[in-house]
C-alpha positions in Angstrom: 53.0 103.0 82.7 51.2 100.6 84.9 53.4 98.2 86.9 52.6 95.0 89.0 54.8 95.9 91.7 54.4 92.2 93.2 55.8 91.1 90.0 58.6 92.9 89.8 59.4 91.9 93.2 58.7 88.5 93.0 56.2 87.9 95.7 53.0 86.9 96.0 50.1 89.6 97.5 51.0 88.7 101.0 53.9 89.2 101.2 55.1 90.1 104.7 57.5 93.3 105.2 60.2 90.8 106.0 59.8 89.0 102.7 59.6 92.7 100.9 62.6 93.4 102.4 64.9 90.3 101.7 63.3 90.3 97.6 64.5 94.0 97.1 68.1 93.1 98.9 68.5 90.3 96.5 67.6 91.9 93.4 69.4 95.2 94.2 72.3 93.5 94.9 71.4 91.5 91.2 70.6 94.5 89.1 72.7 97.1 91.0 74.3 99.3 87.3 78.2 98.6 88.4 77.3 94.6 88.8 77.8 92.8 85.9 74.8 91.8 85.7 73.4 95.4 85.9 70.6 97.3 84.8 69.8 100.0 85.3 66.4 100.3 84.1 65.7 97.4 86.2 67.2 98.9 89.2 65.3 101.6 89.2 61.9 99.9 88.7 62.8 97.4 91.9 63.1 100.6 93.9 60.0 102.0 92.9 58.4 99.0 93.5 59.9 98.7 97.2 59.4 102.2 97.7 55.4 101.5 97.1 55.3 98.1 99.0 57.4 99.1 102.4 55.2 101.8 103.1 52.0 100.7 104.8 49.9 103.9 103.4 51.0 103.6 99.9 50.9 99.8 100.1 47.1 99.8 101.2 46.7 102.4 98.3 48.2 100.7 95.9 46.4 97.5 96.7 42.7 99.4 96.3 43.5 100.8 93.0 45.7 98.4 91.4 47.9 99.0 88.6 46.4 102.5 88.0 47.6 103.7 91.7 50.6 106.5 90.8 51.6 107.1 94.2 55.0 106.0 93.5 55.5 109.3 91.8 57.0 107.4 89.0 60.1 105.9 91.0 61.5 109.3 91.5 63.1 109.4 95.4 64.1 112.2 97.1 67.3 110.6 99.3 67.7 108.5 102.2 65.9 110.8 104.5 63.2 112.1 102.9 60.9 108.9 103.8 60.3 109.2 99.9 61.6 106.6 97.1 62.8 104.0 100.2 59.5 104.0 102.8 61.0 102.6 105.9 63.5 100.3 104.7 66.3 100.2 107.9 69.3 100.5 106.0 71.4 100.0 108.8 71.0 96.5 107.8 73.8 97.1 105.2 76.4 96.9 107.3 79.4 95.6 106.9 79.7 91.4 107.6 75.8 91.5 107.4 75.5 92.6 110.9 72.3 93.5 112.3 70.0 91.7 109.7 72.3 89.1 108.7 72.7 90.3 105.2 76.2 89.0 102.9 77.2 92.3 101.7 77.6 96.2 102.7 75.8 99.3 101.9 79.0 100.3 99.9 78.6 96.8 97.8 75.1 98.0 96.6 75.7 101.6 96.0 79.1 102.1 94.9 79.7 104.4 92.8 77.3 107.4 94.8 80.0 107.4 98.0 82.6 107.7 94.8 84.0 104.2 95.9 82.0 102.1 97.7 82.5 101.8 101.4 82.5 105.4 103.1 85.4 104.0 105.7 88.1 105.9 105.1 91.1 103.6 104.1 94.5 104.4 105.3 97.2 105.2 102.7 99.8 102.8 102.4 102.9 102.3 100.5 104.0 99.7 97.7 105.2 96.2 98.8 108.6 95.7 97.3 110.7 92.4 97.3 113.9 91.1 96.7 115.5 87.5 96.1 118.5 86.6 98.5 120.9 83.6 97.7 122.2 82.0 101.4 124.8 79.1 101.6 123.6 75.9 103.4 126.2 76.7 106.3 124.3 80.7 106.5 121.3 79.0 106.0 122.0 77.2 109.2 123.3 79.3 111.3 121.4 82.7 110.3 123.2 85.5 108.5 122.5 89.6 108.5 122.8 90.8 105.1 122.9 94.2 103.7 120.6 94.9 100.2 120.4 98.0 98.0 117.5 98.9 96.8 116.3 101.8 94.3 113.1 102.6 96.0 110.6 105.6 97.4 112.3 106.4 100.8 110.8 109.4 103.6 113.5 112.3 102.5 116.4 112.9 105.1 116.4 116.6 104.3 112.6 117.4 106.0 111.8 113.8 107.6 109.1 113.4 105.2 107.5 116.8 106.5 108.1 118.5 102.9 108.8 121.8 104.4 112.2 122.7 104.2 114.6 122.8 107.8 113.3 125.8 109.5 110.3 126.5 107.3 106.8 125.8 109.5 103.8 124.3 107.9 100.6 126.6 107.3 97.0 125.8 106.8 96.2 124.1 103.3 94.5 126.6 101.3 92.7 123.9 99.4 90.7 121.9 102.2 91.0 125.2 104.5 92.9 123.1 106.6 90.2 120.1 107.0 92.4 117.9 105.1 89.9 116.4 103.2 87.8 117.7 99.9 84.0 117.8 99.9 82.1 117.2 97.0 78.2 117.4 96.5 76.7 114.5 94.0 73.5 114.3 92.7 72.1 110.8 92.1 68.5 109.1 91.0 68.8 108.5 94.5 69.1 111.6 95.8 71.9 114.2 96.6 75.0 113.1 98.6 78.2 114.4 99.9 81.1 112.5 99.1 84.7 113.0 101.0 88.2 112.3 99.4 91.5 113.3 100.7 93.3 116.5 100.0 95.7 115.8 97.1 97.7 119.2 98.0 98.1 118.6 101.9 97.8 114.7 101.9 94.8 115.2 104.6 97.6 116.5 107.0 95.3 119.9 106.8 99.0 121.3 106.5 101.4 122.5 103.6 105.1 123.6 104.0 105.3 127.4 104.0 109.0 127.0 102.0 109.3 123.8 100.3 111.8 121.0 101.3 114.5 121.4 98.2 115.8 118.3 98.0 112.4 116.3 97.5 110.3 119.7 96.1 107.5 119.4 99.2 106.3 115.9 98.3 108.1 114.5 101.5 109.3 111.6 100.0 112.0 110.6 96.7 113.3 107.5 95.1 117.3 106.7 96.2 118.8 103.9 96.8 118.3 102.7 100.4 120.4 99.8 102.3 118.5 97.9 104.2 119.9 95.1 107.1 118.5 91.9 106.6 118.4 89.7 109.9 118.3 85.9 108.7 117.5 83.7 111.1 118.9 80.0 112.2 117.4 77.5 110.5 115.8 78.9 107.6 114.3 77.1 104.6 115.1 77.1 100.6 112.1 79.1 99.0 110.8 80.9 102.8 109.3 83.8 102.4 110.2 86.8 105.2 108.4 89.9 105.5 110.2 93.3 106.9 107.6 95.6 108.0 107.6 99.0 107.0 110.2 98.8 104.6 108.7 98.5 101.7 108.2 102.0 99.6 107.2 105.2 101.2 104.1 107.1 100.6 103.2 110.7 101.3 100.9 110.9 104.2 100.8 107.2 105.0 102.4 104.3 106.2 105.4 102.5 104.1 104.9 99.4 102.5 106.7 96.2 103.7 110.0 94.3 102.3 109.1 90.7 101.5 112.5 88.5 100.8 112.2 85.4 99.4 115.2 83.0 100.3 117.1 80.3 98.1 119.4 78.1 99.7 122.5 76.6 97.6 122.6 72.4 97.9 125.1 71.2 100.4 127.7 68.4 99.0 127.0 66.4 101.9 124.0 67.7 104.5 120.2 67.7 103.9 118.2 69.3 106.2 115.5 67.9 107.8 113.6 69.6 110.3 116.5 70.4 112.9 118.5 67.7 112.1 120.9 67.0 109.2 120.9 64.2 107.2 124.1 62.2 105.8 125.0 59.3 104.1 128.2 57.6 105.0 129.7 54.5 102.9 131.3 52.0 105.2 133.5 49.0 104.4 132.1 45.4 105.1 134.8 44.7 107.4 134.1 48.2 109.4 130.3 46.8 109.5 131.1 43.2 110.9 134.1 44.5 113.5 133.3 47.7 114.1 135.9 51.0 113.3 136.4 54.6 113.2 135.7 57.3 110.3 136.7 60.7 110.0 133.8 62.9 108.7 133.6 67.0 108.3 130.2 68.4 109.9 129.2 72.3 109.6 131.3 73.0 112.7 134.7 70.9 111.7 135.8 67.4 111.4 135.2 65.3 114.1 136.7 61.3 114.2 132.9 58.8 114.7 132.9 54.9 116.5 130.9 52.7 113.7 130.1 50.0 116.0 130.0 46.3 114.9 127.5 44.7 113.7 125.8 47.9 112.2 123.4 47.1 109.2 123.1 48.7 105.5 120.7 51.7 106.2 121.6 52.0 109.9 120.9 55.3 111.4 124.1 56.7 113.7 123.1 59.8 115.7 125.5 62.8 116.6 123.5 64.7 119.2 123.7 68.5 119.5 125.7 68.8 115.9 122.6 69.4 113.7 120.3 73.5 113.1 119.9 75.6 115.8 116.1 76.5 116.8 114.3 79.1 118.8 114.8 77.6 122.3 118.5 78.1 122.3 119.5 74.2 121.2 120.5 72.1 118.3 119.1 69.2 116.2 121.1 66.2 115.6 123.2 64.9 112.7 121.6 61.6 111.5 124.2 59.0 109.7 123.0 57.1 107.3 125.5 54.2 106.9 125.5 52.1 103.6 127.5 48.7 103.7 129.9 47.9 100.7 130.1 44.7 99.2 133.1 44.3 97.1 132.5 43.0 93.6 136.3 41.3 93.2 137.8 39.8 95.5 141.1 38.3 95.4 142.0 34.4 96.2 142.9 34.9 99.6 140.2 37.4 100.2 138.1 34.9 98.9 139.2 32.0 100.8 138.9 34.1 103.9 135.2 34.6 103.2 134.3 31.0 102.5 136.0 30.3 106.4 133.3 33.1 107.5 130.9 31.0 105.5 131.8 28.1 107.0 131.2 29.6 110.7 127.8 30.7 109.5 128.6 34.0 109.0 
């Protein structure tokens, strides 16, 4: 069938290589078959029609004959290095991050499913992330706490270390990869023919298997038991923090361990709010106390300690206990910050009364 390889393209006659090349990114990238918006039919005719226009020969060719030219060999390509089905298109500009020719997406993005994934980087194995909720009073909130959790999760195995062998037994060449740890797989593709790479189920891409197997986890290296794991909670701590424990999360056979994320809920305190490094209280005082001045007892996280209320203090008056407040990371304290509120009595009796119109009288 005759094609207008312009058209399909989207460019005028013209066209520069550059302009070529950034029309068939965008519509590969549109029309690519595991997109959403794929198709491909589609896909397959933009490649033809690239692999016409890149290449200078075929272009002039194509460009004296017109829509009869069949040069393309009707958009059949023979891979990535036989110069056919791609011209000279410099794929290296499919990099990841768009380095090199700027472009937003990778040469895995485009052509997924023919590396059996998308990017060819091999990705490390890594285990599950687990978490766990932990209830702290306001005082271990304060001060830190260690606490000890069970958890029922996939742990390395005691018995072989996570080797799967069992004690004594040496590991042996994996008969499945012959030892490379990895399997190799030829594909065939309207692109051409690939070789795709995917770890050794058997040997985990160790290359190695356990000559005897480990009995107590049957060779896989790993089991589920219940593991205790010590919890350091620091100083200072907030309700609803999140901490993360590296590595403690669930183990995986021939990788790395997930990580422990604990999520932390304070109980309220009857008296103490934090705020930042300080505390925060309210204290009721007596009118008297306010005008003249006194002493109150009040309990702070450490004890109860006997505080001046100086005279002439005001309803919402700040007092400031230095050094009695939450611990931070330099080794000091915050502060316990006394908010004072002022009672006025709603009965008084008649001499209480009379006493107060004398302070009247003085202007008070």
């Amino acid at each position: 069938m005759n094609k207008d390889y312009y058209e399909i393209l989207g460019i005028n006659k013209k066209a520069p290589k550059e302009e070529i090349k950034k029309a068939f990114r965008t519509l590969a990238h549109k029309y690519h078959p595991d997109k959403k918006t794929g198709d491909d039919a589609k896909f397959k005719e933009i490649n033809e029609a690239y692999s016409v226009l890149s290449d200078d020969k075929k272009r002039a060719e194509y460009d004296s004959y017109g829509q009869t030219f069949s040069g393309a060999g009707g958009g059949q390509s023979g891979g990535f290095g036989g110069g056919q089905g791609f011209g000279d298109f410099d794929f290296s500009q499919f990099t990841q991050g768009g380095q090199g020719g700027g472009f937003e997406f990778d040469l895995g993005d485009i052509f997924g499913n023919v590396f059996g994934g998308g990017n060819r980087r091999t990705q490390a194995k890594r285990g599950r992330d687990i978490s766990v909720d932990i209830e702290l009073s306001f005082e271990e909130s304060v001060f830190g706490v260690e606490r000890i959790v069970l958890l029922n999760k996939v742990s390395k195995c005691d018995t072989c270390g996570g080797s799967g062998a069992e004690k004594g037994s040496e590991l042996v060449r994996c008969d499945t990869c012959n030892g490379k740890g990895q399997i190799r797989e030829v594909k065939r593709t309207f692109f051409g023919q690939f070789e795709q790479a995917s770890t050794c189920d058997v040997c985990r891409g160790t290359g190695k298997v356990p000559k005897v197997r480990c009995p107590t986890c049957g060779g896989k290296g790993i089991l589920k038991k219940e593991t205790e794991v010590k919890i350091k909670i620091p100083a200072g701590i907030d309700n609803g923090e999140m901490m993360r424990l590296t590595g403690a999360g669930e183990a995986i056979a021939g990788g790395t361990a997930g990580d422990l994320y604990i999520k932390i809920y304070v109980k309220k305190h009857p008296t103490f709010r934090k705020d930042g490094s300080n505390l925060v209280m309210d204290l009721n005082v007596r009118l008297t106390d306010a005008i003249l001045g006194g002493e109150q007892n009040i309990n702070t996280l450490d004890g109860a300690i006997k505080i001046k209320i100086p005279e002439g203090v005001t309803h919402g008056e700040i007092l400031r206990i230095k050094g009695k407040g939450v611990p931070n990371d330099r080794g000091h304290r915050g502060d316990i910050l006394i908010k004072l509120h002022i009672g006025i009595p709603k009965k008084l009796s008649k001499e209480a009364k009379r006493i107060v119109e004398e302070l009247k009288k003085e202007g008070i």
